[in-house]
N, C-alpha and C positions, 0 to 999 in steps of 0.2 A: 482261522478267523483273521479276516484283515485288519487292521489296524484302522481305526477312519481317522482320518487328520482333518480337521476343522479346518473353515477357510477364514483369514483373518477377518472378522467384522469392522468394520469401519464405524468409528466412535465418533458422534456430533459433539463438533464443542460446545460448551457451555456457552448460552445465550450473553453478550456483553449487556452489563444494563445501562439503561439508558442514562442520562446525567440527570439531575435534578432539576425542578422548575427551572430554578432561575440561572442555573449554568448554561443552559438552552442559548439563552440569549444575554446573558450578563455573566461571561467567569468570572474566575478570578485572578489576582494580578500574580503573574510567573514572581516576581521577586518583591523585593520596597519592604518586607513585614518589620523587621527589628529599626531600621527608619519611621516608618508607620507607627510604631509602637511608643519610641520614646518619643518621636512628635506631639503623639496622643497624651500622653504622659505630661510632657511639659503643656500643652493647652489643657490639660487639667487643672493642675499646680495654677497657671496663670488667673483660671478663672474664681478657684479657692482663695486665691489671695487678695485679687485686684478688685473683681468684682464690686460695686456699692451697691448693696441688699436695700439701701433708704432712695435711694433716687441718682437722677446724674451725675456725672463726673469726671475724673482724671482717668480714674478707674478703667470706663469701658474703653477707655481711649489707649491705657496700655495692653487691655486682655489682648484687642485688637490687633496691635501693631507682634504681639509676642506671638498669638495663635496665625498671624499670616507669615511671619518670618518660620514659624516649623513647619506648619502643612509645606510651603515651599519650601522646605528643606526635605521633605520627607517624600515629595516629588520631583524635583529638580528638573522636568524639562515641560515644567507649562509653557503653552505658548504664548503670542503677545494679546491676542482677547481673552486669554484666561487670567494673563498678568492684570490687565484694564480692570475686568473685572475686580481682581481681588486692590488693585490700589483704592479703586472707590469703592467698594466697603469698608476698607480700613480709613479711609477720607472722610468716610460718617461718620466714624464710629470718634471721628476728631472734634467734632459739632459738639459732642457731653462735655469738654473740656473747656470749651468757649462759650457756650452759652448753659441758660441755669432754669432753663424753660422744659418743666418735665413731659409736654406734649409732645416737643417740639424733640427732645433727648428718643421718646419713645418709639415716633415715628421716623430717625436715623436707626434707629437701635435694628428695628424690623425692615427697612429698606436696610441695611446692608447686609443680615441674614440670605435677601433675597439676593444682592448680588456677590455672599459668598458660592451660593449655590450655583451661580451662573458659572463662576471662577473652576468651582468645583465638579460638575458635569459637563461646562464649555458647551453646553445646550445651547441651539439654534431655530431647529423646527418647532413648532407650537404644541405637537406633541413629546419632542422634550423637552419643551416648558413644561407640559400636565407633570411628566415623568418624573422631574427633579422635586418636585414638592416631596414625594417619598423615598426620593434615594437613599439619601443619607440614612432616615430611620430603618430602613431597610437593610444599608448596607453595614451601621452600625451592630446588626445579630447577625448578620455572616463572617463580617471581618474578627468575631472573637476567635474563633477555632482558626481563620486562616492565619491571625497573628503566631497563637501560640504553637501551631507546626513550625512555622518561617522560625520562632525563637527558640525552639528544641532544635530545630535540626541546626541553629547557629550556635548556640550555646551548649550542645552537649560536648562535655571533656574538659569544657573550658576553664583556664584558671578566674578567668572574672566572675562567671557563674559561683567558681567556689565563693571567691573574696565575697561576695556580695550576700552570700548565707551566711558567711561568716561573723559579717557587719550586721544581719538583722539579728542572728542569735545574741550577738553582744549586747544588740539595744534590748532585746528580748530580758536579758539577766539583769543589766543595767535598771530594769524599770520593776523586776521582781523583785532583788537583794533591796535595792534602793529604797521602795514602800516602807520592808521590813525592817530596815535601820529607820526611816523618819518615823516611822511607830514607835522604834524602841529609845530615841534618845529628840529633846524638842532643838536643841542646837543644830541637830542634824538636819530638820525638818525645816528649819527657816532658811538652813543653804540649801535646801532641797525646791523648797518653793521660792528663792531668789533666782535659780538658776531653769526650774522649768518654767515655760509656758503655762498663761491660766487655761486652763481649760472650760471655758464657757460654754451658753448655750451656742453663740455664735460661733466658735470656733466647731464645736461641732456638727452644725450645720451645715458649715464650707467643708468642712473635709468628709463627708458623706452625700448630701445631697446636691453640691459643686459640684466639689471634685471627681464624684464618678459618672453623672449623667454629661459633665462638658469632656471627660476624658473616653468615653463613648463613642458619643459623636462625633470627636476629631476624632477620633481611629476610623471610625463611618467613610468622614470626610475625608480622607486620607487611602483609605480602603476605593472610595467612586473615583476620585480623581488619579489615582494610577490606574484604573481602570472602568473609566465612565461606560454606560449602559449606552445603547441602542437600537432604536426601532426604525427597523430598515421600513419606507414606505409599500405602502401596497403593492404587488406586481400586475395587476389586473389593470383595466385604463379606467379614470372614475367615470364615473357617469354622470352626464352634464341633462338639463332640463334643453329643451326645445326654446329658438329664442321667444316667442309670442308668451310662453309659460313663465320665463322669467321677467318679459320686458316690461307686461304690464303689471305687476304689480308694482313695481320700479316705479314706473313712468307716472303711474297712478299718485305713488306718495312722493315722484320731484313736483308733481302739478297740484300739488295740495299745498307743498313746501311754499313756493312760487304764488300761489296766492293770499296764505297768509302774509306772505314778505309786502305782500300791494297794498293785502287791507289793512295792516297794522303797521306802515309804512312811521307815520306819523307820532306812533308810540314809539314803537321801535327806536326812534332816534332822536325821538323831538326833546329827547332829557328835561330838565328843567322847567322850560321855555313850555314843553307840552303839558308837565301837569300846571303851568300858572293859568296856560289859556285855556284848560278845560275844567267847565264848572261841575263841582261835585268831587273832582278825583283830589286825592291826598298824594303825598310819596308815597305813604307805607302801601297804600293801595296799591299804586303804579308798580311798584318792587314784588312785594310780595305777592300781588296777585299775576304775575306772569314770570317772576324768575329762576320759581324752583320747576315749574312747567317745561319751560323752554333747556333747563339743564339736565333734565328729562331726557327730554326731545335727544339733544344733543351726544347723550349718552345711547341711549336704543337706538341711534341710525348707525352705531357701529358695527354693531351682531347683523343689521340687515344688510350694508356694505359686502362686510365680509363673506355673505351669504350668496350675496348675486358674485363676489369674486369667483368662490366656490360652484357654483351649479350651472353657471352661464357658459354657453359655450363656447371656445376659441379657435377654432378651426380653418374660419373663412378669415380676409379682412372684413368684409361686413361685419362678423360677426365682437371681432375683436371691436371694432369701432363702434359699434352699438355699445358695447358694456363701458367702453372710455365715455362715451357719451354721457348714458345713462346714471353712470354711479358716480361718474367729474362730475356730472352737476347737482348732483343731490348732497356729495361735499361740500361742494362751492355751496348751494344754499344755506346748508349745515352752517358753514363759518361765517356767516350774515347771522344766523340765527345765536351763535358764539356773540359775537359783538353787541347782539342786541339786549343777550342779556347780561351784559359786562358795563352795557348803559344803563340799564337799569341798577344796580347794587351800585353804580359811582354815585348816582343820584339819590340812594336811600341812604347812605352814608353821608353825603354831604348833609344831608337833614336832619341824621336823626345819629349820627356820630358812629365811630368805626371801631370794631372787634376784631378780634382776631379767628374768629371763625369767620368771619365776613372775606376778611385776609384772605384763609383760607380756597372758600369756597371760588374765589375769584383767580385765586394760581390757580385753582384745579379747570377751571373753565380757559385759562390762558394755555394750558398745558392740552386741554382737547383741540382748541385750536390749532395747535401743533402737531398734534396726532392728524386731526384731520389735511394740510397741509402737506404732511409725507405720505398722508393715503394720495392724494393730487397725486403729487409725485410720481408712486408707485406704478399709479394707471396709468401715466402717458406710456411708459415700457410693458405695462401687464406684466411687470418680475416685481414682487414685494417677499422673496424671501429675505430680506432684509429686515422689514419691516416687524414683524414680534419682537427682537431684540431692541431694534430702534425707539420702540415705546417705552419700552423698559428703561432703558439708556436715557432716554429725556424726562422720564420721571424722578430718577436721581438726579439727574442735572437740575430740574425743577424744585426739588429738595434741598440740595445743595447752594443756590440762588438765594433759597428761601432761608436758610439757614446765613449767610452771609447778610441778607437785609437786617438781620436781627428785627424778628416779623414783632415781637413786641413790644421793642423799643421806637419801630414804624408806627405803629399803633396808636400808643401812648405819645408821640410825638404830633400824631394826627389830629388829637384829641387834644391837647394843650394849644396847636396852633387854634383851631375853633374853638378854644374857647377864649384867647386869645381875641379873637374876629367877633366872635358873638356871645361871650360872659358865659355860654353852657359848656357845663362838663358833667360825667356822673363818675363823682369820686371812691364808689362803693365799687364800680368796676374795675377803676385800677389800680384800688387796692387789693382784689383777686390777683395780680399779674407778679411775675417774679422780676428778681434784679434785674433781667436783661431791659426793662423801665424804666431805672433811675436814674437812667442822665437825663430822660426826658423829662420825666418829671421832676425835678431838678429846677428848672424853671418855671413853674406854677409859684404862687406867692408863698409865704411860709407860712402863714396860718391853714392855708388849704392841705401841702403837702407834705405838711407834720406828722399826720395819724397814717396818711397811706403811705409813707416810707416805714412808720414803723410796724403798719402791716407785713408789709414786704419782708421787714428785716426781722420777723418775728421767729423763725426758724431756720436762721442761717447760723446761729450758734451751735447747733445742736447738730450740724453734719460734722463727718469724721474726714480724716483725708482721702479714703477715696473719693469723695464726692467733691471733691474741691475742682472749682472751673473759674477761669481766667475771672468772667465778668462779676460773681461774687465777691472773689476776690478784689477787684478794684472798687466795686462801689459799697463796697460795707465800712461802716464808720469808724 
């Protein structure tokens, strides 16, 4: 009987699996974790401490400057538009320390969120502009596990590891033995509470619902920026509409633009002079009935812009020249229609006196203007990848501006001068307004500006230091 010898089989290997969703296209960062970590750590602590829980101040003004000095510590080779970015966030976040105007603290506070995030992903394209809105929270539940491998495999064997058990175990005894000596003797109990911290609600607060959702997100933050996300563009070529498909509807709403500019010519511009000489019309009429319209207008001709940038075709010169045409002049009308209604709000103001939402409304119309302007631009070359950052960059600029005018001490200034010229003021308005007010007000008579200063100064007692900003401080009594 022969013996049968088997022929060796040939074993398939084991199928590699594949990487996870978001490894696909977003790993994770080869090193940086135990940098990452105590970066995160101290912009935790920063924002436990600093933070003012009552409104603006010193406060966001140091979280800022502490939480940008670790993240770039815990990165160390951003580049100089990641630099830019993070100076002016933390340039905002200077605004809570100088002025005492909680809109005004609120809307720095959230513009420079947005330009940590730019700092942070160094996002360009439009769609990582969508992308960064979720990075961070995204990247904040990935970077736990990648921390704590990066700090095992750094700290295993380590004698600091030990010391550092060593140090909590002690605090650990320190606060056990410690209780049950201030139980058992009251001498003991009053160096025991001379030398701890109170423990309040407040403090409890910070050191839980602070300090671990902002030591999170910096490690989040920390975690995208050694290794930002991206979405490589399509590889297919887009597809563009035919020009006749995109040109009239275009052509349709510049020749629509172009004819209201003719017939309302007279409005449009005649300010003043035009409501005297037309019977029947008021200011508030002239104003309000064409200026929230027209900023409207000015606002939806961007998504349509964009739109013909997008589908129009570029192929030929004709073609490129049609779209510079078509969409240069529907800008260009667009910023006739910017001014027009930037004359209208000068003239409802002169009449009927000036706010600071009025303020407002009128930077954000100076600021479209602007926008529209680098759209110009864009189209004479047809290259605007520049341009989504660019908007963003002149809205912090426009922020920033506004934040130096001290928009409410403009206000209240404007408002004294008129009343000043023509005996009207409403003094119940600004006594809503904060300290950044009272130099201007200041100059009203003293019977008038008696009660609205002490409006003003009704709750500047009662903030703590982190809320302390330059202009309270100067003009409080």
């Amino acid at each position: 009987m022969s013996d049968h010898i088997a022929s060796p089989s040939v074993v398939s290997p084991h199928p590699v699996p594949a990487p996870p969703l978001f490894d696909s296209f977003w790993p994770k960062p080869d090193t940086g974790a135990p940098r990452a970590l105590l970066a995160a750590l101290i912009s935790g602590l920063a924002a436990a401490v600093f933070l003012p829980l009552e409104g603006p101040g010193i406060g966001w003004t140091l979280f800022g400057a502490i939480t940008t000095a670790a993240l770039l510590f815990a990165v160390r080779d951003a580049g100089t538009a990641r630099l830019l970015w993070a100076a002016t966030g933390a340039l905002l976040l200077t605004v809570c320390a100088l002025r005492s105007a909680e809109w005004l603290a609120a809307l720095c506070v959230l513009t420079s969120a947005v330009a940590a995030a730019l700092a942070i992903t160094g996002a360009r394209a439009v769609r990582e502009l969508v992308l960064m809105t979720v990075a961070v929270p995204i990247a904040a539940c990935r970077a736990l596990p990648w921390a704590a491998r990066g700090m095992r495999g750094r700290l295993r064997g380590s004698r600091a590891l030990r010391m550092a058990l060593s140090v909590l175990v002690a605090l650990a005894l320190l606060l056990i033995f410690g209780a049950l000596f201030s139980g058992a003797d009251e001498n003991f109990a009053r160096i025991a509470d001379a030398v701890m911290p109170e423990l309040d609600f407040e403090t409890f607060f910070r050191a839980t619902f602070v300090f671990g959702p902002f030591t999170l997100l910096a490690l989040g933050a920390a975690f995208t920026a050694l290794r930002p996300p991206r979405l490589d563009p399509p590889a297919e070529q887009r597809r563009t509409l035919r020009g006749p498909e995109w040109a009239i509807p275009i052509g349709v709403l510049v020749a629509l633009f172009a004819l209201f500019i003719v017939v309302q010519a007279a409005s449009l511009f005649g300010g003043p002079a035009h409501v005297r000489d037309s019977a029947g019309l008021t200011f508030s009429a002239y104003a309000r009935s064409g200026f929230w319209q027209l900023t409207l207008v000015t606002i939806l001709t961007l998504p349509v812009i964009a739109a013909a940038a997008r589908w129009a075709p570029k192929r030929t010169t004709a073609e490129r020249n049609l779209l510079r045409g078509l969409a240069g002049a529907l800008a260009v009308l667009t910023l006739v229609i910017v001014g027009s209604a930037l004359a209208r709000m000068v003239a409802y103001q002169d009449a009927y006196g000036y706010t600071v939402l009025r303020l407002l409304v009128m930077t954000c119309e100076i600021w479209l203007g602007v926008v529209y302007a680098m759209i110009i631009a864009a189209g004479l070359r047809l290259r605007a990848h520049w341009l989504p950052t660019a908007v963003l960059a002149t809205a912090m600029g426009a922020l920033l501006a506004l934040a130096a005018l001290n928009p409410e001490g403009a206000v209240a200034g404007a408002n004294v001068t008129r009343f000043e010229q023509t005996g009207k003021i409403d003094p119940e308005y600004l006594a809503t307004l904060s300290p950044d007010a009272l130099p201007a007000i200041d100059r009203l008579p003293t019977d008038l500006k008696h009660s609205i200063v002490a409006d003003i100064n009704a709750d500047a007692d009662e903030l703590g230091w982190r809320s302390w900003n330059l202009t309270t401080h100067l003009t409080r009594p």
